[in-house]
C-alpha positions in Angstrom: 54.8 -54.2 24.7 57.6 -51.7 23.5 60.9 -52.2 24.7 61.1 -49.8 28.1 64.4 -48.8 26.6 62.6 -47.3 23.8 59.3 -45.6 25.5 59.4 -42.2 25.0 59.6 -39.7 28.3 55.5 -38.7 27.5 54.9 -43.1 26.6 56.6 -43.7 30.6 54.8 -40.6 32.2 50.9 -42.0 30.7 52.0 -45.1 31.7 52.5 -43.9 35.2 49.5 -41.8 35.5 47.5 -45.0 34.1 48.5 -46.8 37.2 48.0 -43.9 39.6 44.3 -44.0 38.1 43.7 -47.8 38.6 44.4 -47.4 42.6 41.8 -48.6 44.8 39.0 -45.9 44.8 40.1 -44.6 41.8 37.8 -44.7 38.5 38.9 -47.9 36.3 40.2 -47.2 33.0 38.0 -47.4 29.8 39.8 -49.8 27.2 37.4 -49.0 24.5 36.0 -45.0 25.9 33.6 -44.8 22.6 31.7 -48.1 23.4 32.2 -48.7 27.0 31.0 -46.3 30.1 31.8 -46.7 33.7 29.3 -47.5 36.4 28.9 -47.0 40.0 26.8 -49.5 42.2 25.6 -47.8 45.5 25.6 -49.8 48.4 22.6 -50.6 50.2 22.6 -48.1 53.8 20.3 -45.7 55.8 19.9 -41.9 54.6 22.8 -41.1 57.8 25.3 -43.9 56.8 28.3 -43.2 55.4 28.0 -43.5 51.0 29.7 -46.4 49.9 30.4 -48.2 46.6 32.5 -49.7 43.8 32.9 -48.3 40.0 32.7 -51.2 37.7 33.0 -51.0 33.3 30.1 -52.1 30.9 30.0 -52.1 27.4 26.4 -50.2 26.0 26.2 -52.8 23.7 26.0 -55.8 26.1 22.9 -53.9 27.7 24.0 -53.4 31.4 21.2 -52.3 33.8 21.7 -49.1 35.3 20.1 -46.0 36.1 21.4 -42.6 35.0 21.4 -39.3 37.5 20.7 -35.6 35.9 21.2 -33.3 38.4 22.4 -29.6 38.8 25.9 -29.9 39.6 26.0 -26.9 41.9 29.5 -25.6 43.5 32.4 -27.9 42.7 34.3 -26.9 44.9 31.3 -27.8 47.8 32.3 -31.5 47.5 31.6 -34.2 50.0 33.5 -37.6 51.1 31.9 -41.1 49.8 33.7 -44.0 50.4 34.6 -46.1 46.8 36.4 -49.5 47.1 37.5 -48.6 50.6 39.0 -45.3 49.8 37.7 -41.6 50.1 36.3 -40.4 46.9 35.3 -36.5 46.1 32.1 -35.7 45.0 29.4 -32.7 44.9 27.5 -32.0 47.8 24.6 -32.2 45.2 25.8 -35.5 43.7 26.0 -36.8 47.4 22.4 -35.6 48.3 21.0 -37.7 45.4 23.1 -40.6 45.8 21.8 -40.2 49.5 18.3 -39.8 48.4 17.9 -42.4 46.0 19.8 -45.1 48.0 18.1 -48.1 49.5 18.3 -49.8 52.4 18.4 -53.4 51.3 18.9 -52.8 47.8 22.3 -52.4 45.3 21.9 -49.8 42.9 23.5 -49.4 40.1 23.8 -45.6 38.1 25.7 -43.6 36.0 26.1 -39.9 36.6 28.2 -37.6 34.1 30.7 -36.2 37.3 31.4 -39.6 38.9 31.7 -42.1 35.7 33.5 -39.6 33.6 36.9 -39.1 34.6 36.8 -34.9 34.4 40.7 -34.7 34.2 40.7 -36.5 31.2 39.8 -34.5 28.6 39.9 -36.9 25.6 37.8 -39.0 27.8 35.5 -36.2 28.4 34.7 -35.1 25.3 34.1 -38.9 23.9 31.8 -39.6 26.4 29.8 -36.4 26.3 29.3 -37.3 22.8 27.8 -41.0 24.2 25.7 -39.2 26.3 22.5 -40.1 24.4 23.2 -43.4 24.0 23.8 -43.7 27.8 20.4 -41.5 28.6 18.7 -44.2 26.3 19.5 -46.9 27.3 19.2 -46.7 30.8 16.6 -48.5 32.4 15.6 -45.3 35.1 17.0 -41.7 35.1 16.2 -39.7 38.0 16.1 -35.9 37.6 17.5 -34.3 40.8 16.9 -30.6 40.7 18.5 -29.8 44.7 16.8 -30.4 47.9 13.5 -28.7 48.2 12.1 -26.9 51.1 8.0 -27.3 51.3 7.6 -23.4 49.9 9.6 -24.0 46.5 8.0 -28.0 46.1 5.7 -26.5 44.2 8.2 -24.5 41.8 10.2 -27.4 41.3 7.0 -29.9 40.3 6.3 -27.1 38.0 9.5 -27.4 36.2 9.7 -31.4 36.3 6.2 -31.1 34.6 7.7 -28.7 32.1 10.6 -31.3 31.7 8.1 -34.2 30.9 5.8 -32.6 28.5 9.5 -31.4 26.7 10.7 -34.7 26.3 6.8 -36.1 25.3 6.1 -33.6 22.4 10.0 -33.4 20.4 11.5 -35.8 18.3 14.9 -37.5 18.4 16.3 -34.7 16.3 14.7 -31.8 18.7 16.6 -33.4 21.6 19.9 -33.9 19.2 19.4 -30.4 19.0 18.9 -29.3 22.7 21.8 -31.5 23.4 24.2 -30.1 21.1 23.3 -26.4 22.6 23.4 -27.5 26.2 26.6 -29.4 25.9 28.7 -27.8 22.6 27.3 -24.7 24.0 
């Protein structure tokens, strides 16, 4: 480590806003951002309990097991409270009705979704993990498409458009979805 006589005023402020980051509740730092992804295992609880659970890092290459959530993001500024290594956490009120959907009652799940293992604030972070996103879609042993909740008039609608969603993904190559990607996300 540098001399803290010699850090630079923008060396001491990172530094500082490193260890803000790494409070309990707060997402763990990537040391390697191009190769490593953050995780979140949901705790086991009933559809009314309180969302609870702990970010942990994984390398792709080590082949972690772990589910990914799409979802619409919706509103982000409608946000609701989970609870992440005892401390209030932020998140989408769509985000929290999948988590809430999707979570057992005696089980640990562990997933990956884009607004709760990507640090948004970072921006260098962002953009080298967006471009990991297919690696992290691939590798996954689950992903579970969330398109909102669904009132019994538009379940129909939406099991039209997870049908069209399947028979996408079935008839395209790896350079179709490349493709897709780069239009949905470089936009």
């Amino acid at each position: 480590m540098a001399d803290p006589g010699q850090l630079s005023l923008s060396e001491v402020q990172d530094a500082i806003h490193h260890l803000d980051k790494n409070e309990p509740g707060a997402r763990p730092l990537l040391q390697d951002p191009a190769r490593q992804i953050r995780l979140f295992t949901l705790w086991p609880g009933t559809h009314e309990s309180t969302i609870r659970g702990v970010f942990s890092v994984a390398t792709l290459d080590d082949g972690p097991h772990y589910q990914c959530i799409s979802y619409v993001w919706g509103d982000a500024s409608d946000t609701k409270d989970i609870t992440v290594d005892g401390k209030e956490f932020k998140i989408t009120t769509s985000l929290f009705s999948v988590l809430r959907r999707i979570r057992s009652e005696q089980e640990y799940l562990t997933v990956w979704a884009d607004a709760l293992c990507i640090n948004q604030d970072d921006h260098e972070e962002k953009r080298v993990q967006v471009d990991m996103m297919f690696d992290i879609y691939s590798k996954c042993s689950n992903c579970f498409l969330w398109l909102g909740e669904v009132d019994l008039l538009d379940g129909e609608l939406s099991l039209d458009i997870a049908r069209y969603g399947l028979d996408f993904i079935e008839f395209c190559d790896d350079a179709d979805l490349e493709r897709e990607r780069q239009r949905l996300f470089d936009g």
